[in-house]
C-alpha positions in Angstrom: -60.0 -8.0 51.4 -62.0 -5.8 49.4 -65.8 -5.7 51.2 -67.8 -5.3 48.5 -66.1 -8.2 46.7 -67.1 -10.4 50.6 -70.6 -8.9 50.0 -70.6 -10.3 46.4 -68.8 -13.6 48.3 -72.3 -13.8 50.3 -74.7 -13.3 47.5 -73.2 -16.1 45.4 -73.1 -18.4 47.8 -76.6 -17.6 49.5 -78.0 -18.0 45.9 -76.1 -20.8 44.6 -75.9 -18.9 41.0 -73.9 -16.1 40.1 -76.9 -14.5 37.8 -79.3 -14.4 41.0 -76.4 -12.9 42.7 -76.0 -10.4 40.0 -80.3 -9.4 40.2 -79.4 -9.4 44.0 -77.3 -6.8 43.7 -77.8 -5.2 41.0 -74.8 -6.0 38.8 -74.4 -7.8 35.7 -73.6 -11.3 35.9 -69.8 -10.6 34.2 -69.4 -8.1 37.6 -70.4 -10.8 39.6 -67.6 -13.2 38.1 -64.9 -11.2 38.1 -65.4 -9.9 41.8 -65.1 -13.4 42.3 -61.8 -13.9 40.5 -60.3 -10.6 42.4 -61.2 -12.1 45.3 -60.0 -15.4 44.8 -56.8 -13.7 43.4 -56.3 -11.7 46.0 -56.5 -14.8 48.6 -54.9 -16.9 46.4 -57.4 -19.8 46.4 -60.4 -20.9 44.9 -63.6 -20.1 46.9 -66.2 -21.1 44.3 -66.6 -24.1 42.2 -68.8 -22.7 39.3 -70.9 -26.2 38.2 -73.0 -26.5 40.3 -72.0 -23.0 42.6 -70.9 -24.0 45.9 -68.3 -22.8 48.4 -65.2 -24.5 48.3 -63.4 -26.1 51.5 -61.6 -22.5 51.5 -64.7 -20.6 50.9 -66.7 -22.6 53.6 -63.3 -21.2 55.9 -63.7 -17.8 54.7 -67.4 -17.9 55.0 -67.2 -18.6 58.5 -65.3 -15.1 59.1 -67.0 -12.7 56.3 -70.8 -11.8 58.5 -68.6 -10.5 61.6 -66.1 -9.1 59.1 -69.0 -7.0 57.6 -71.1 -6.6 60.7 -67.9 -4.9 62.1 -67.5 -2.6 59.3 -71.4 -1.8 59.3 -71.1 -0.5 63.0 -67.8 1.2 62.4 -70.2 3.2 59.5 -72.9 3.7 61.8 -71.1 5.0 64.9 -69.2 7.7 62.8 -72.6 8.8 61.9 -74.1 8.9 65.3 -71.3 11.5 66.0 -73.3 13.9 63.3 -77.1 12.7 63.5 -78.2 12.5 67.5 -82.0 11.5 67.4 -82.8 13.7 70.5 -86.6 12.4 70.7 -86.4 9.1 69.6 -85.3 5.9 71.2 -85.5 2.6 69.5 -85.0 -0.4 71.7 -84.4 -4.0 70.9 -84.3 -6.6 73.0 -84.6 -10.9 72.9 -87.9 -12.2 74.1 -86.9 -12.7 77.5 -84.8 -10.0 77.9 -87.3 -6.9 78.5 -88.3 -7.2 82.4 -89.4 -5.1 84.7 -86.2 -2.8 86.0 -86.0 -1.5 81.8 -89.9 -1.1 82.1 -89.8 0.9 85.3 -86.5 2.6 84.0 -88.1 3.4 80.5 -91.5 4.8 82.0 -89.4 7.4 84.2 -87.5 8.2 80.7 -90.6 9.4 79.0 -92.2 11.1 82.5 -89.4 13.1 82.6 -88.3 13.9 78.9 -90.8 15.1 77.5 -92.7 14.0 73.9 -90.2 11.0 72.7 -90.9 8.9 70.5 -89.8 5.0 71.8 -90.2 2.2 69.1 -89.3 -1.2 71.3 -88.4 -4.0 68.6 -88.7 -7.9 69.9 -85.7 -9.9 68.2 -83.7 -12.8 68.5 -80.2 -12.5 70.3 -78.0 -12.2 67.3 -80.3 -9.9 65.6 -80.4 -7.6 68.5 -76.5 -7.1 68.8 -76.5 -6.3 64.9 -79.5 -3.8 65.3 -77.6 -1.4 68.0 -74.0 -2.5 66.1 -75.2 -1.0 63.0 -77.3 2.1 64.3 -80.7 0.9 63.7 -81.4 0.5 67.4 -80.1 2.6 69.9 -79.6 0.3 73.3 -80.4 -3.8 73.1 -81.1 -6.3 75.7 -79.9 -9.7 75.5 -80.2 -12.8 77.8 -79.1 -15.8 78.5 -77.3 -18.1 80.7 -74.1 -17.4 82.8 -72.7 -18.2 86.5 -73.9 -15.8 89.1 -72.0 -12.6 88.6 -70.6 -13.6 85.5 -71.3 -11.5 81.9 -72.7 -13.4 79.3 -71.0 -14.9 76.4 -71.4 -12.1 73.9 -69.5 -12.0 70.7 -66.9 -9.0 70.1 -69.0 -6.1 70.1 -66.1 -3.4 69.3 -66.1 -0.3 70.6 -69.9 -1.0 73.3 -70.7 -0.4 76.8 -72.6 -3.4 78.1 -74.6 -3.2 81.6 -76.1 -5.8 83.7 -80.2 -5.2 84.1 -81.0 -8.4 86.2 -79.7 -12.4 87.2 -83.1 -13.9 87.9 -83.1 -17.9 88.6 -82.9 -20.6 85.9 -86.0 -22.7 85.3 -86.8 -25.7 83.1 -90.6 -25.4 81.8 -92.1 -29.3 81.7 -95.4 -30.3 80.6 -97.9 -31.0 83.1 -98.1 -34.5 84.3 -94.0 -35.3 83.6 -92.3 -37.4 86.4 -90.0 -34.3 87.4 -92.2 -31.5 87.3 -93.6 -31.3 90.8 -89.8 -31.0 92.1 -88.7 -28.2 94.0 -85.5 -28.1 92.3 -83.8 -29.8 89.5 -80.6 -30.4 88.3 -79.6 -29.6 84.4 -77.1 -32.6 84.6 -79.9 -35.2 84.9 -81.5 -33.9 81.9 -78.6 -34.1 79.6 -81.2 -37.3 77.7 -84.3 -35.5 78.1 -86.2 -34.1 74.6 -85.5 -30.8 74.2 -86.9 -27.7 72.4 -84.6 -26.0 70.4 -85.5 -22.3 70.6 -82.4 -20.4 70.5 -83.9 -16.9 70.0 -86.2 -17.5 73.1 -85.0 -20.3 75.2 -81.6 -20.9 76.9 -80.2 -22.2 73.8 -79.3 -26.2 73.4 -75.7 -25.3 72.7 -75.0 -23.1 75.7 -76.8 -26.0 78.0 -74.3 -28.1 76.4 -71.2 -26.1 77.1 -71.8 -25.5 80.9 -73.0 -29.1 81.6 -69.9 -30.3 79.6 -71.8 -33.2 77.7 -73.0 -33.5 74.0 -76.6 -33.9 74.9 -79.3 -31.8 75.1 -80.4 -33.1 71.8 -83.5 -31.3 70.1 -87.1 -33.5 69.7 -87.9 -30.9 67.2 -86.6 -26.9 66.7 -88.6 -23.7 67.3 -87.7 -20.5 65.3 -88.6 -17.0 65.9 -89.8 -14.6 69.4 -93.3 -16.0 70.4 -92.8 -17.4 74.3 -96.4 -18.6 73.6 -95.6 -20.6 71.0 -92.6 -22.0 72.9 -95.1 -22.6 75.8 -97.3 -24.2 73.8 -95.1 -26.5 72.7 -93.8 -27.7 75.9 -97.7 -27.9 77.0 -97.9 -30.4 74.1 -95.2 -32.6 75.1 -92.8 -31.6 72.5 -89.9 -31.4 74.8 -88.0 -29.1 77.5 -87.0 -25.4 77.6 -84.7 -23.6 79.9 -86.3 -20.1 80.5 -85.9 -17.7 83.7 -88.3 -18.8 86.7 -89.9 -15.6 86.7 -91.0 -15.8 82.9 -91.4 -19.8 82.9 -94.1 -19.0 86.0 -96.2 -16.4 83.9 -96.2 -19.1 80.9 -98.6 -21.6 82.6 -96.6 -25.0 82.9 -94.8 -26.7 86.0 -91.3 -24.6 86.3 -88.8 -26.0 88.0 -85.6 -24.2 89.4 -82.1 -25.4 88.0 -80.0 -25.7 91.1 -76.8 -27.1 89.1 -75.0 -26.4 88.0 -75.0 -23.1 89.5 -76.4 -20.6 86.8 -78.5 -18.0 86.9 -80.7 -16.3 83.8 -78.8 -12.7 82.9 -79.9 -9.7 80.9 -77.8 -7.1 79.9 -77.8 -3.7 77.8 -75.9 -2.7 75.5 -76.0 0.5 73.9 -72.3 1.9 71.9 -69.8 3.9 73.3 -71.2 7.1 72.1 -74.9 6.8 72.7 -78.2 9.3 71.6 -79.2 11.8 74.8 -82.1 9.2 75.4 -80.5 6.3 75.5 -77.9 7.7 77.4 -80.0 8.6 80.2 -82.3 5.5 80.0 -78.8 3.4 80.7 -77.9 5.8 83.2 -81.6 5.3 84.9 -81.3 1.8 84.5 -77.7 1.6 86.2 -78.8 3.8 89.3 -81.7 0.7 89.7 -79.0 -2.0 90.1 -78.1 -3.7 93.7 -74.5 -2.5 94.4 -71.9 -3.9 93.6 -73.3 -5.4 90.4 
């Protein structure tokens, strides 16, 4: 499959027209069609109906394939070029709301006490734009949270050819409004929440789906959804009565509501670092500072 013909795939189908493709892109809309005909030639199946444009059951398939298809071959792209272009005083960082706690602070104050004039840009993300930043060069390390069982890594998509680190497992917390029935516990347990309204935050909250998969139930249903990286927002919300959100203890307490520890199922709230397998001088040595912080045998 030819990638520019996926990339023309994506533009059809994000526009629902093949002339807004074409301005997209830059082509003219008779390009546009008969990339679409190669492709669909060369797979053998219609992936467009043309009136009105929509994916076809074997496009919606294919669709669901093509971003890590091109994501892969973006990062392929991008590490050959680190191998030519090392950016010896700059480090650009990206990392998910909750990821960027206090060992990569510590770790990244030493980095610029000791190197000298560097220039570090730190970028605040959601977790699936963070992996694509350092996976196609625009970032050289990421941090990424989220849930997992003590000791365990986290759930991350294929990453290629990536080192990934552990930074820190702090405890799980659920952040209540004040005044809720549960939120002067000690402890609580995720299972007796499975009915609760929730806050669907993926890009700063434990996301509803992953609450779903350890607990093993179809609940954890959203009250209403919250898009993009502000935890204040989040907060906010919960204050309001909104709903729940799972978010580490540590971070939950700064926020200002009640937040209660998750005792089970047994998880605990990870962040790790990725960076790829042949990193920039600085964000070698801020993985390397990083590593040297971490309790043995983690």
């Amino acid at each position: 499959m030819d990638p520019h013909l996926l990339r023309t795939l994506v533009a059809v189908l994000d526009h629902r027209s093949f002339s807004g493709a074409a301005s997209a892109l830059g082509y003219t809309q008779s390009a546009v069609s008969q990339h679409i005909a190669a492709l669909e030639a060369d797979l053998g199946t219609r992936l467009v109906e043309r009136r009105p444009v929509a994916a076809t059951p074997a496009g919606e398939r294919l669709m669901e394939h093509v971003p890590a298809l091109l994501l892969r071959l973006d990062a392929a792209r991008a590490d050959l070029a680190r191998l030519h272009h090392v950016r010896r005083a700059r480090l650009a960082l990206a990392c998910s709301p909750a990821a960027l706690g206090p060992a990569v602070a510590r770790a990244l104050a030493r980095l610029r006490g000791a190197a000298g004039p560097l220039d570090v840009e730190v970028r605040t993300l959601g977790r699936e734009a963070v992996i694509e930043e350092v996976l196609t060069g625009r970032a050289d390390l990421g941090l990424v949270d989220g849930a997992a069982a003590p000791s365990d890594p986290l759930p991350l998509p294929d990453l290629g050819p990536t080192t990934t680190l552990a930074v820190a497992e702090e405890p799980l917390a659920v952040l209540f409004p004040g005044g809720h029935p549960l939120a002067g516990r000690g402890s609580v347990r995720l299972t007796d929440l499975t009915e609760a309204q929730w806050i669907d935050a993926p890009d700063t909250a434990v996301p509803l789906d992953r609450l779903r998969a350890v607990c093993r139930t179809d609940g954890f249903r959203p009250r209403i959804r919250h898009h993009g990286t502000d935890l204040h927002g989040l907060a906010a919300l919960v204050a309001a009565g909104h709903g729940l959100a799972a978010l580490p203890l540590p971070l939950a307490t700064t926020l200002g509501g009640p937040a209660v520890r998750v005792t089970e199922p047994r998880l605990v709230h990870r962040t790790e670092l990725v960076h790829p397998a042949s990193p920039t001088e600085p964000a070698r040595r801020l993985a390397d500072l990083v590593r040297h912080d971490l309790p043995e045998g983690r």
